[in-house]
PyMOL Python script that loads the backbone (N, CA, C, O; Angstrom):
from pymol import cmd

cmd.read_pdbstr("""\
ATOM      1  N   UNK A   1      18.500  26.300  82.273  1.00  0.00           N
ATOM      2  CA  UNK A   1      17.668  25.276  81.688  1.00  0.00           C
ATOM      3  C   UNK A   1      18.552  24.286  80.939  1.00  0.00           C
ATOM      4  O   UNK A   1      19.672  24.528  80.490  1.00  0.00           O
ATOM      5  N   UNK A   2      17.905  23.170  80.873  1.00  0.00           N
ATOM      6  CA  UNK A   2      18.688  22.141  79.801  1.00  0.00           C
ATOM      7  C   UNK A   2      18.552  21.790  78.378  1.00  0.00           C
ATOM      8  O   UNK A   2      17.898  20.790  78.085  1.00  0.00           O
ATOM      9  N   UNK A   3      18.975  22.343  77.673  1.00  0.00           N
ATOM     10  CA  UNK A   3      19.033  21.942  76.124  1.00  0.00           C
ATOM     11  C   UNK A   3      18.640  20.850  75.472  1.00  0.00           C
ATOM     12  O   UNK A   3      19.113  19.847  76.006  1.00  0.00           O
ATOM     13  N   UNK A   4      17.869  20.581  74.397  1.00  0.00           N
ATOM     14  CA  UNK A   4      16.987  21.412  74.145  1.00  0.00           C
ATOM     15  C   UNK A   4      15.945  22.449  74.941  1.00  0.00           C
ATOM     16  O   UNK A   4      15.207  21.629  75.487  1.00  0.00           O
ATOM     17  N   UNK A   5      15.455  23.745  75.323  1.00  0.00           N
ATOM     18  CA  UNK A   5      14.790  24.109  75.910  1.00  0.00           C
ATOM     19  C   UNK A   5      14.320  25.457  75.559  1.00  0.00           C
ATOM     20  O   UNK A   5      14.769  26.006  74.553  1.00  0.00           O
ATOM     21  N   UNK A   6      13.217  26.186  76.514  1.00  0.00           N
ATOM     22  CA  UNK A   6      12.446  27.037  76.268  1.00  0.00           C
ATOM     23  C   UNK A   6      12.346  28.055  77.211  1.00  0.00           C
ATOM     24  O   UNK A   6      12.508  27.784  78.400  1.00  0.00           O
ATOM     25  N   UNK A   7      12.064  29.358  76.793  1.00  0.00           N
ATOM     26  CA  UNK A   7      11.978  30.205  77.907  1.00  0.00           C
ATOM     27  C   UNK A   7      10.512  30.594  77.512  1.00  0.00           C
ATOM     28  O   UNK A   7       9.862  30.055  76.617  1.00  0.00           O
ATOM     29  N   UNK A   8      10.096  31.616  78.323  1.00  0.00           N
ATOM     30  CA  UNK A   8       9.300  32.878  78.193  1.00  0.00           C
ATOM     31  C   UNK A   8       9.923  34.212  78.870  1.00  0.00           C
ATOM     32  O   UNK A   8      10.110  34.456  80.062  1.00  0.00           O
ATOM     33  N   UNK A   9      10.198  35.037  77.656  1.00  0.00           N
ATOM     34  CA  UNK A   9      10.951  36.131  77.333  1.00  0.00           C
ATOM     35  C   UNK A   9       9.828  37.354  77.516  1.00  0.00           C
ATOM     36  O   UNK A   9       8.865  37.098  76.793  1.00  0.00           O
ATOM     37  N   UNK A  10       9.673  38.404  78.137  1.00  0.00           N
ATOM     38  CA  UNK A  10       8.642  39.276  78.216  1.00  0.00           C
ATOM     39  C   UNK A  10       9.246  40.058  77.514  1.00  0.00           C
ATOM     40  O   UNK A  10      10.464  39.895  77.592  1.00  0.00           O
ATOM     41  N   UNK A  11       8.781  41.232  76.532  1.00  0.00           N
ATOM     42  CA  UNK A  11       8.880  42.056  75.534  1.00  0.00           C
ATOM     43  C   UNK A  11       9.529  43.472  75.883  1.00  0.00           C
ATOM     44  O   UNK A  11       8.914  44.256  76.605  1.00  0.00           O
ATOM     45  N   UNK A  12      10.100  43.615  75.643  1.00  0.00           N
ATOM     46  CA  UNK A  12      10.954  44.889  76.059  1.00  0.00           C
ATOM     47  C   UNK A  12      11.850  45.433  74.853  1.00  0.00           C
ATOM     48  O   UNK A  12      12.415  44.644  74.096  1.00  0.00           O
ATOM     49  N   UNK A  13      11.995  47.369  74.654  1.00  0.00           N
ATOM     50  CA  UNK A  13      12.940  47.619  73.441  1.00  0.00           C
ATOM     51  C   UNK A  13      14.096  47.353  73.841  1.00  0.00           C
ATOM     52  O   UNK A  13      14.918  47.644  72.972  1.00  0.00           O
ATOM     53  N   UNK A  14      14.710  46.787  75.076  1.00  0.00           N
ATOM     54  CA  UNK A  14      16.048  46.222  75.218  1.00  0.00           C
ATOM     55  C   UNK A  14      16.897  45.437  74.539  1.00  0.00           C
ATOM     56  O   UNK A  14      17.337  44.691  75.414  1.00  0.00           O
ATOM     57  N   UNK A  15      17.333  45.180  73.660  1.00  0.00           N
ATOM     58  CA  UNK A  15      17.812  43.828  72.807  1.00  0.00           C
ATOM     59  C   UNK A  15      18.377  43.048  74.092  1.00  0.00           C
ATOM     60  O   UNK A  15      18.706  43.585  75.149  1.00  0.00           O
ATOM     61  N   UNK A  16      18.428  41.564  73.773  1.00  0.00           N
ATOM     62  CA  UNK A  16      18.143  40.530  74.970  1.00  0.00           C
ATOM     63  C   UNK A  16      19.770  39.672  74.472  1.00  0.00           C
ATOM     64  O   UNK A  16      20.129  39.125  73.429  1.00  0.00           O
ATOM     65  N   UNK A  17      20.463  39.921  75.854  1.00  0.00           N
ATOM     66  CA  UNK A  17      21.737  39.103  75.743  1.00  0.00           C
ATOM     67  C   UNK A  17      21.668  37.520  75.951  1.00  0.00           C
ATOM     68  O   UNK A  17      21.272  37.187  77.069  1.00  0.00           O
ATOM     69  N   UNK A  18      22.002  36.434  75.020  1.00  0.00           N
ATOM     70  CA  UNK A  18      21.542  34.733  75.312  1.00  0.00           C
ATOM     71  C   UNK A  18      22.972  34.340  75.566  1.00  0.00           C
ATOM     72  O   UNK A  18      23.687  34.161  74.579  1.00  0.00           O
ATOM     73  N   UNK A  19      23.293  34.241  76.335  1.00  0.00           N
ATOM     74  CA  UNK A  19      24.708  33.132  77.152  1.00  0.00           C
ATOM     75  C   UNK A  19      24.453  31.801  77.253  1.00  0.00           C
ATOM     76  O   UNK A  19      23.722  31.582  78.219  1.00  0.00           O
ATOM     77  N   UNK A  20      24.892  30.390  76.384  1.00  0.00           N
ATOM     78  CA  UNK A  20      24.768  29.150  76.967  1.00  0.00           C
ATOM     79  C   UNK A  20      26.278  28.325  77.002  1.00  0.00           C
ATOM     80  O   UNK A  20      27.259  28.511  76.282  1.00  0.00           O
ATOM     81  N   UNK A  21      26.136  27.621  77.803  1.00  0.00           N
ATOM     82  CA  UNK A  21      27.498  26.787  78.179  1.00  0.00           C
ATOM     83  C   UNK A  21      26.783  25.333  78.098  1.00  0.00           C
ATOM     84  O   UNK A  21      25.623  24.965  78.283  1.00  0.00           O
ATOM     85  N   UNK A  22      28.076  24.616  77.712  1.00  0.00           N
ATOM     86  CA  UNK A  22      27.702  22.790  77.541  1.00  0.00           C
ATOM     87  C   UNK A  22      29.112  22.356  77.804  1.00  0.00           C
ATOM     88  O   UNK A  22      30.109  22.876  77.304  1.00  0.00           O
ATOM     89  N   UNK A  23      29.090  21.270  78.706  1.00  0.00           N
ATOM     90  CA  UNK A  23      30.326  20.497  78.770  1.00  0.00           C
ATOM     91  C   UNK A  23      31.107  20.274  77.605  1.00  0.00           C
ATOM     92  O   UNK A  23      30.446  19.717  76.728  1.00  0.00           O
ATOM     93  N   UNK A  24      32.196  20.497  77.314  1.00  0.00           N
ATOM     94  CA  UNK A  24      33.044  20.019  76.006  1.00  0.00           C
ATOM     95  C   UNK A  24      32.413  20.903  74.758  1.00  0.00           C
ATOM     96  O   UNK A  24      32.375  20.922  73.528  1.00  0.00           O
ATOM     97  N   UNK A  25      32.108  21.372  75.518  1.00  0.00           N
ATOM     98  CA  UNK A  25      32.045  22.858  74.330  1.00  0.00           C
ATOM     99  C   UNK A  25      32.337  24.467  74.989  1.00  0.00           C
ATOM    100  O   UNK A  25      32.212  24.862  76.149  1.00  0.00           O
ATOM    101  N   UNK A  26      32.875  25.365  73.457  1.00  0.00           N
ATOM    102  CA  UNK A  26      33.248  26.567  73.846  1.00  0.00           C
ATOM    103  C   UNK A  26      31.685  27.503  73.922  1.00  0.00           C
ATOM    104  O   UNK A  26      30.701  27.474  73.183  1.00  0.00           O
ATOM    105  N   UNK A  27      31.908  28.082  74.818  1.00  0.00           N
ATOM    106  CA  UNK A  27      30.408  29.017  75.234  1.00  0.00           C
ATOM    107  C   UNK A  27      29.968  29.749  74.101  1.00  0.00           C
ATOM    108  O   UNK A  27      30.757  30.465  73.484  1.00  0.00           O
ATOM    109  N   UNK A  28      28.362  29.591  73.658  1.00  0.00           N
ATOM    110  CA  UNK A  28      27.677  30.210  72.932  1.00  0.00           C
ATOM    111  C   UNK A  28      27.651  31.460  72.833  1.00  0.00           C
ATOM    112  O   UNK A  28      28.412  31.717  73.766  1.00  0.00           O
ATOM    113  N   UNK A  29      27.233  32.877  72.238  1.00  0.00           N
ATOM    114  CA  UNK A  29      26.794  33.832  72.858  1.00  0.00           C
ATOM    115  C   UNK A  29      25.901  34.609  71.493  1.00  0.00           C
ATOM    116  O   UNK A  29      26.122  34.783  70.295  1.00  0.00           O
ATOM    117  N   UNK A  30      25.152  34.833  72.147  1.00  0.00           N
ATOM    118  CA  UNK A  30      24.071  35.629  71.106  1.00  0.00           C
ATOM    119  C   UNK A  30      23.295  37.069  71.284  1.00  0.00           C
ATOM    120  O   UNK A  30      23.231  37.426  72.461  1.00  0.00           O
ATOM    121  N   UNK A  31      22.799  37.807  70.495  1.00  0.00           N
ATOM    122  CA  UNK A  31      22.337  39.371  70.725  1.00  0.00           C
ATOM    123  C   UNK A  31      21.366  39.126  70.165  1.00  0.00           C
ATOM    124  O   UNK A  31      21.526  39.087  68.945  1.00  0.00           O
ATOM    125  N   UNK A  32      19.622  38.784  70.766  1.00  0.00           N
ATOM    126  CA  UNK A  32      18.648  38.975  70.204  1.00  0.00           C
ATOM    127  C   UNK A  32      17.969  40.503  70.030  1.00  0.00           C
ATOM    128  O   UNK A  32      17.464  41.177  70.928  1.00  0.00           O
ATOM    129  N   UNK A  33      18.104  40.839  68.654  1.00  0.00           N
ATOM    130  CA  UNK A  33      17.692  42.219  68.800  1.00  0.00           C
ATOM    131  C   UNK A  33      15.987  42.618  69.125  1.00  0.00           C
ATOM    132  O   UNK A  33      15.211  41.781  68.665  1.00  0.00           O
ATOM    133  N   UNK A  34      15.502  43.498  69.676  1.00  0.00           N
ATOM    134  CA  UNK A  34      14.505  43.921  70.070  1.00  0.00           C
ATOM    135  C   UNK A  34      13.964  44.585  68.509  1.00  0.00           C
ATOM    136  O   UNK A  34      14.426  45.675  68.173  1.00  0.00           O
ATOM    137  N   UNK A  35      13.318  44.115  67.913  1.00  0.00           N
ATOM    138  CA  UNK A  35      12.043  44.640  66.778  1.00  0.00           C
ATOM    139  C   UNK A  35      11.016  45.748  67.518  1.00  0.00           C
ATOM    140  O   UNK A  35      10.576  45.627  68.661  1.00  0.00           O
ATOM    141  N   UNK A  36      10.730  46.886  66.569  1.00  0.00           N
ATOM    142  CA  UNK A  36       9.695  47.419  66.758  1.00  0.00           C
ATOM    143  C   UNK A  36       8.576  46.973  65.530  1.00  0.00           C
ATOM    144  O   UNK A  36       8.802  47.033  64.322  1.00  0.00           O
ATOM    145  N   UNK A  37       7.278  46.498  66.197  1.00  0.00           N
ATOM    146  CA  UNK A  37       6.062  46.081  65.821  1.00  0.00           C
ATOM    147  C   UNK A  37       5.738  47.588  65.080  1.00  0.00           C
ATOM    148  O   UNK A  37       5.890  48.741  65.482  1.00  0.00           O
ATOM    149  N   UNK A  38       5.093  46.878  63.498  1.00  0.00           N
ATOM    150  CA  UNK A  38       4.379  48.339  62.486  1.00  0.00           C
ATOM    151  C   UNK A  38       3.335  48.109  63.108  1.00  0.00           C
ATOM    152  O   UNK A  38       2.617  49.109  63.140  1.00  0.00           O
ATOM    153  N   UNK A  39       2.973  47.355  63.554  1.00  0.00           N
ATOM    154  CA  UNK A  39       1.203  47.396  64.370  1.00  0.00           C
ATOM    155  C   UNK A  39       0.620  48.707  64.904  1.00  0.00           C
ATOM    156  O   UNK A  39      -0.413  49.372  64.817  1.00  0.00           O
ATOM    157  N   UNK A  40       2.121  48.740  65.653  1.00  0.00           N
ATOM    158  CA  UNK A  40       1.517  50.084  66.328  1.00  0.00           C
ATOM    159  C   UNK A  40       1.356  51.395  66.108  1.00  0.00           C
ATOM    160  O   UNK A  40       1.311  52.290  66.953  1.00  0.00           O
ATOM    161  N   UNK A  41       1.239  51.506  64.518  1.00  0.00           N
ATOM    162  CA  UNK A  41       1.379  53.042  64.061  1.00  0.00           C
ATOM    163  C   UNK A  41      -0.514  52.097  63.957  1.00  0.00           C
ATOM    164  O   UNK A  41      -1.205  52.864  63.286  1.00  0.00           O
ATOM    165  N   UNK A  42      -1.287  50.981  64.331  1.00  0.00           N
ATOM    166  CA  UNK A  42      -2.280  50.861  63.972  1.00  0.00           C
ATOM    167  C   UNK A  42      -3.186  51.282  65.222  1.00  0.00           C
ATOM    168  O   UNK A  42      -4.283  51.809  65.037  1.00  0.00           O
ATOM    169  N   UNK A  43      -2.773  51.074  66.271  1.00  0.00           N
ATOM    170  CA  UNK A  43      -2.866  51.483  67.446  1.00  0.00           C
ATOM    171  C   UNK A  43      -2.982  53.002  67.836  1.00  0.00           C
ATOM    172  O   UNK A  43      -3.913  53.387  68.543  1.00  0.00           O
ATOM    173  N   UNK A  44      -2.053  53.824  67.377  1.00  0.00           N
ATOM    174  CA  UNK A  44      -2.012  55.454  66.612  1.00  0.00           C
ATOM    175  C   UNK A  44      -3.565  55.632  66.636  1.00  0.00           C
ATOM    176  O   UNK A  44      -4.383  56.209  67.352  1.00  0.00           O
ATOM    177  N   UNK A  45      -3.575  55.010  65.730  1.00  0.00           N
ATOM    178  CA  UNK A  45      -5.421  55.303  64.875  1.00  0.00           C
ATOM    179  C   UNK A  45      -6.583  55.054  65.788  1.00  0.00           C
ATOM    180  O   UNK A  45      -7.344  55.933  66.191  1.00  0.00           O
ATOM    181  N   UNK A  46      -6.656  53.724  66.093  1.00  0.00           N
ATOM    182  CA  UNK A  46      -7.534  52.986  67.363  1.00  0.00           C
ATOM    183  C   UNK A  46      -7.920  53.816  68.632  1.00  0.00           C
ATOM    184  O   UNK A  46      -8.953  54.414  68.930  1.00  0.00           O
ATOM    185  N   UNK A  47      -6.580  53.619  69.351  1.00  0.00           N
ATOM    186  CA  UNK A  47      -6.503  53.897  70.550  1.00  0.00           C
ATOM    187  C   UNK A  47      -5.796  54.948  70.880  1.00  0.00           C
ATOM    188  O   UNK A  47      -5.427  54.920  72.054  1.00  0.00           O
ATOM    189  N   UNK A  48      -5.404  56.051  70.154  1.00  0.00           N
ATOM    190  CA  UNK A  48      -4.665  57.257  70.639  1.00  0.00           C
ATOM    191  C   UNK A  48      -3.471  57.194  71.130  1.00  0.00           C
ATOM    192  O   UNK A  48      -2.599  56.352  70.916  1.00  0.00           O
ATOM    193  N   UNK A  49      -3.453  58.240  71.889  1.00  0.00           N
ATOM    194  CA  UNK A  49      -1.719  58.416  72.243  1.00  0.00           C
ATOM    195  C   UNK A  49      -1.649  57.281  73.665  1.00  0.00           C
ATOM    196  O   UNK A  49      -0.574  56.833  74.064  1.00  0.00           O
ATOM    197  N   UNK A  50      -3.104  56.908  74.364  1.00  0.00           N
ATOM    198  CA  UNK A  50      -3.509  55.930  75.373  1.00  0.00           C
ATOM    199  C   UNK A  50      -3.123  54.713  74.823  1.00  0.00           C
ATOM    200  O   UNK A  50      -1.957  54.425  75.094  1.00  0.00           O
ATOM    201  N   UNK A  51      -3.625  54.033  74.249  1.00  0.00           N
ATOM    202  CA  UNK A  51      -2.829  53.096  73.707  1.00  0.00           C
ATOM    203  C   UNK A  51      -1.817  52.888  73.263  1.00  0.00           C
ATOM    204  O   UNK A  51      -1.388  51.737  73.349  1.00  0.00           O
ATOM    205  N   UNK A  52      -0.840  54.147  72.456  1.00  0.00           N
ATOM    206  CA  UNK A  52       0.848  53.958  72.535  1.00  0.00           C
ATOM    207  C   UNK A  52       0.977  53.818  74.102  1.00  0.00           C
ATOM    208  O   UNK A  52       0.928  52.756  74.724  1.00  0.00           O
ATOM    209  N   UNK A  53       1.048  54.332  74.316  1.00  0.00           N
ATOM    210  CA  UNK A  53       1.104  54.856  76.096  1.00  0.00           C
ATOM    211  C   UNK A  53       1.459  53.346  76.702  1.00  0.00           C
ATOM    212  O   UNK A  53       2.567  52.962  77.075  1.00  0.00           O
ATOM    213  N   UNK A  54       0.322  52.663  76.698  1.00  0.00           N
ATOM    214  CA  UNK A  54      -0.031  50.746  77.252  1.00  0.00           C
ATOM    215  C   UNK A  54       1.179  49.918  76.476  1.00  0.00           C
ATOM    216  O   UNK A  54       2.029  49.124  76.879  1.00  0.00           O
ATOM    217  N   UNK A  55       0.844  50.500  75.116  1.00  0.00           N
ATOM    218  CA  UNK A  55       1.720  49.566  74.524  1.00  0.00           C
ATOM    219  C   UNK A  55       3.466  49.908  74.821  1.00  0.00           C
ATOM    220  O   UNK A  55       4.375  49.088  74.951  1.00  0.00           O
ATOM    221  N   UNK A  56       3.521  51.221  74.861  1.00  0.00           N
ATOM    222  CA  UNK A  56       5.079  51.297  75.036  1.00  0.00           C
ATOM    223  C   UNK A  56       5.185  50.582  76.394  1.00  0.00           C
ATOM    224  O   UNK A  56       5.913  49.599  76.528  1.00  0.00           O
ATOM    225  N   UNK A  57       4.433  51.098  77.423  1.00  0.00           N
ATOM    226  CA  UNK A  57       5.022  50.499  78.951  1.00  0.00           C
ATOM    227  C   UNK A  57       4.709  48.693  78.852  1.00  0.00           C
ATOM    228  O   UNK A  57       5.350  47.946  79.591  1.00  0.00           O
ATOM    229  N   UNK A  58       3.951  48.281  78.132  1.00  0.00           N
ATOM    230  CA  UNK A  58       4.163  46.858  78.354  1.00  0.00           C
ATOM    231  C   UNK A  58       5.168  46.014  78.100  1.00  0.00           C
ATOM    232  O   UNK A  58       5.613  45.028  78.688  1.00  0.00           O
ATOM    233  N   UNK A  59       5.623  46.954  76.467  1.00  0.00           N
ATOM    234  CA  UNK A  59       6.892  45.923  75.861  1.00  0.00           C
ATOM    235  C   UNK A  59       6.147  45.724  74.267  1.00  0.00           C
ATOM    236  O   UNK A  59       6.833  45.662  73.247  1.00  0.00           O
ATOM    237  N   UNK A  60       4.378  45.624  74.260  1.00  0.00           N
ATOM    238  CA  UNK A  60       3.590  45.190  73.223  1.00  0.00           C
ATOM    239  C   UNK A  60       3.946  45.716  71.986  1.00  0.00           C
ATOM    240  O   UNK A  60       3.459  45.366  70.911  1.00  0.00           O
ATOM    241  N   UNK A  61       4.912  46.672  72.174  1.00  0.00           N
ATOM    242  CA  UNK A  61       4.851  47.257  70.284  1.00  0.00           C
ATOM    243  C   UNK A  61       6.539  46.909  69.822  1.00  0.00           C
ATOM    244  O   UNK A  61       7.171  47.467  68.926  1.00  0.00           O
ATOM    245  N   UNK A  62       7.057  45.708  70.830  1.00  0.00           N
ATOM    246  CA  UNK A  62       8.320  45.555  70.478  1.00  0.00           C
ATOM    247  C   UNK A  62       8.216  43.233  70.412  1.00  0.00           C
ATOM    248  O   UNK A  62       7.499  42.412  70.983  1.00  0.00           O
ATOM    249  N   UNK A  63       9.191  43.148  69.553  1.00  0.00           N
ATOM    250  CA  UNK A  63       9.253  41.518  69.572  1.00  0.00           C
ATOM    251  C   UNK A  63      10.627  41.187  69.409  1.00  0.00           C
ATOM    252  O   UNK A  63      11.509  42.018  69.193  1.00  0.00           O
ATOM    253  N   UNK A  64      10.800  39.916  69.520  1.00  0.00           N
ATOM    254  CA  UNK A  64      12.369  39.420  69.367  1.00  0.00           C
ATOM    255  C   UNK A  64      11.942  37.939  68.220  1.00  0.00           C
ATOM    256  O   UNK A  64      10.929  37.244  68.144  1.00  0.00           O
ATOM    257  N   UNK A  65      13.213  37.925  67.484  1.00  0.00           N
ATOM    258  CA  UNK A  65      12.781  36.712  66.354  1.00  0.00           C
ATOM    259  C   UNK A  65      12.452  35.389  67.177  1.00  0.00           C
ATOM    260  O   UNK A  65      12.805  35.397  68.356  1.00  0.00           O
ATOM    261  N   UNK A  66      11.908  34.423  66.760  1.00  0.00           N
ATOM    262  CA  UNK A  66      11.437  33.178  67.281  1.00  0.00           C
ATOM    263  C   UNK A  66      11.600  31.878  66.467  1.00  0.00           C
ATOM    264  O   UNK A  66      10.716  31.970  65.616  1.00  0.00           O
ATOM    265  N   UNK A  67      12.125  30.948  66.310  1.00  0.00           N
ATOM    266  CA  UNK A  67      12.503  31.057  68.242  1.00  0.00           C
ATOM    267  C   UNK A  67      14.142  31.292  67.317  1.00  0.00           C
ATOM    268  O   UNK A  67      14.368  31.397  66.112  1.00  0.00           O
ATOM    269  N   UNK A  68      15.396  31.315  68.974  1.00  0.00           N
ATOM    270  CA  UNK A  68      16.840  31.936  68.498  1.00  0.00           C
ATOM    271  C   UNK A  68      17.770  30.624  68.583  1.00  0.00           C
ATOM    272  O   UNK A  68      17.696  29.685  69.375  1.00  0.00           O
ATOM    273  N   UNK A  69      18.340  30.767  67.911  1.00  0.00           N
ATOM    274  CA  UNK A  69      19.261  29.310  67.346  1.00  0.00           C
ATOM    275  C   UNK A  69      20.972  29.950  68.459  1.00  0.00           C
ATOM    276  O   UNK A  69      21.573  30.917  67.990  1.00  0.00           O
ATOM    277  N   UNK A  70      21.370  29.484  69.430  1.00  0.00           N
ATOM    278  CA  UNK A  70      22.573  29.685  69.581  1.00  0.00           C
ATOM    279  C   UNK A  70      24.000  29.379  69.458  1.00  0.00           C
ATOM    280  O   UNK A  70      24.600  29.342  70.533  1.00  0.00           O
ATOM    281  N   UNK A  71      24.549  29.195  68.607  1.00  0.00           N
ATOM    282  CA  UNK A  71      25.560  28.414  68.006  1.00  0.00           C
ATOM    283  C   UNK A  71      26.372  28.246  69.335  1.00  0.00           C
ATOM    284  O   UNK A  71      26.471  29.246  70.046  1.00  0.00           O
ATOM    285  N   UNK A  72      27.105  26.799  69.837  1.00  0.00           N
ATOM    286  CA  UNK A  72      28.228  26.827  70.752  1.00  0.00           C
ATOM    287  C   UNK A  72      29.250  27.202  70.394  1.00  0.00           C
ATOM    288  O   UNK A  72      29.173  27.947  69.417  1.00  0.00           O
ATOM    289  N   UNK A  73      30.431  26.976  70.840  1.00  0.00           N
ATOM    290  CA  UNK A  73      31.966  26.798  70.116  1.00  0.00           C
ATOM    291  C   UNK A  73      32.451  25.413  70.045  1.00  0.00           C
ATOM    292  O   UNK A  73      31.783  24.423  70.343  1.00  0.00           O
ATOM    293  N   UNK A  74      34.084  25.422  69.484  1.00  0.00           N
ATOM    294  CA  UNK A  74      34.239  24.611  69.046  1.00  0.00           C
ATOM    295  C   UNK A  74      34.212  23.100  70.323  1.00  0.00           C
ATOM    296  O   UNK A  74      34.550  23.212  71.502  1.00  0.00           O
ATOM    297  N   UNK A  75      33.858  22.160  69.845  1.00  0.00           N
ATOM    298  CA  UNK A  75      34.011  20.918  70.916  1.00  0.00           C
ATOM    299  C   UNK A  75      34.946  20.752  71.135  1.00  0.00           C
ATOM    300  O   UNK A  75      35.657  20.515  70.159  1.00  0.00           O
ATOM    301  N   UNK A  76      35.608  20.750  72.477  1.00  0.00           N
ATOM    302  CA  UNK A  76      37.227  20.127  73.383  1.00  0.00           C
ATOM    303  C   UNK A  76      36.433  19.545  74.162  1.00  0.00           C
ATOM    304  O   UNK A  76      35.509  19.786  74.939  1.00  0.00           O
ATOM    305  N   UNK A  77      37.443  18.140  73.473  1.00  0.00           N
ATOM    306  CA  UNK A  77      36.992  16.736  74.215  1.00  0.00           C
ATOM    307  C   UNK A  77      37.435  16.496  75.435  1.00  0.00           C
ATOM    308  O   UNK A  77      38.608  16.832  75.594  1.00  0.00           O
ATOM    309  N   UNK A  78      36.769  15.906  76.602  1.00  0.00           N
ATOM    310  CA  UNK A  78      37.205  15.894  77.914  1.00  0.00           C
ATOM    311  C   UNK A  78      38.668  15.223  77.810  1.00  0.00           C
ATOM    312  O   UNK A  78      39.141  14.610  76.852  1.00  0.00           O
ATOM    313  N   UNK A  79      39.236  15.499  79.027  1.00  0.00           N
ATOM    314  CA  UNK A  79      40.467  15.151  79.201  1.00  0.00           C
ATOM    315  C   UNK A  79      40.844  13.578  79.380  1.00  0.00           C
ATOM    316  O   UNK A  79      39.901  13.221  80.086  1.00  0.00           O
ATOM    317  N   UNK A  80      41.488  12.640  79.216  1.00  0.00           N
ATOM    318  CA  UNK A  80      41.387  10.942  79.077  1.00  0.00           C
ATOM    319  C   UNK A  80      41.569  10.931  80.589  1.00  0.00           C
ATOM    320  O   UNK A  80      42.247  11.885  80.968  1.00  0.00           O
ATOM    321  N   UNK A  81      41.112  10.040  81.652  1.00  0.00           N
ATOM    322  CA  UNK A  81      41.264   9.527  82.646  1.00  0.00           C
ATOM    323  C   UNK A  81      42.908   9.146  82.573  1.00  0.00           C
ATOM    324  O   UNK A  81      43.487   8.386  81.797  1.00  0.00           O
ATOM    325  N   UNK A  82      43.501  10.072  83.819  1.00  0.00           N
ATOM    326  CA  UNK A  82      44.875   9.331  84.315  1.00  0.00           C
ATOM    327  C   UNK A  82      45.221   8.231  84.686  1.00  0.00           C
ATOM    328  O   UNK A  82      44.616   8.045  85.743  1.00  0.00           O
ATOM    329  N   UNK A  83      46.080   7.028  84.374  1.00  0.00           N
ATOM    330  CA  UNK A  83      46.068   5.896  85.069  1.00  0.00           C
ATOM    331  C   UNK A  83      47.311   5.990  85.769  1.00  0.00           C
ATOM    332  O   UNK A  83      48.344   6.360  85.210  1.00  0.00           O
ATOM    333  N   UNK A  84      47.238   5.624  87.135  1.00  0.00           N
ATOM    334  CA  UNK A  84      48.577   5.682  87.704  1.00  0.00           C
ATOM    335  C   UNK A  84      48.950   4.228  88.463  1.00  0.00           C
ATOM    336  O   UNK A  84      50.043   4.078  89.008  1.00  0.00           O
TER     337      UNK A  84
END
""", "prot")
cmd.dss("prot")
cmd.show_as("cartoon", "prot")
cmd.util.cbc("prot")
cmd.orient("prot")
C-alpha cells in the first residue's frame, strides 16, 4: 500500500510483524503485540466454555493497538545525476 494508508488486520494471539520501505529512506520495522481482551473472562459468565470456544477460534478475545505509527530510518538522499 501507499503511505499514508490503511489495512484491515483480522485478530489473532499472534503478535503481527509491520515491514515498510520508502525511497530515500532506511526500512521501518515494527512488532505489533497481540492484547488479550478482559472482556472475555465476561463471556466466561454469558456464554460458557461455547463462547470462549468462538471467541478463541475467531481471534475476538485478542486486539492489536490502533492505529500503529512505524518509524522509517534515517533519510539517504538519492544519488546526484552523473554528468558526462
Amino acid at each position: 500500500m501507499t503511505s499514508p494508508g490503511s489495512a484491515v488486520v483480522h485478530k489473532t494471539k499472534t503478535d503481527l510483524a509491520v515491514d515498510c520501505t520508502k525511497p530515500e529512506f532506511g526500512a521501518g520495522h515494527l512488532v505489533a503485540v497481540s492484547h488479550f481482551g478482559g472482556t472475555t473472562f465476561g463471556n466466561i459468565l454469558a456464554g460458557g466454555l461455547i463462547g470462549v470456544g468462538v471467541d478463541a477460534a475467531s481471534g475476538a478475545n485478542f486486539w492489536y493497538d490502533s492505529p500503529l505509527t512505524v518509524p522509517l530510518g534515517v533519510r539517504t538522499p538519492a544519488p546526484s545525476p552523473q554528468i558526462r
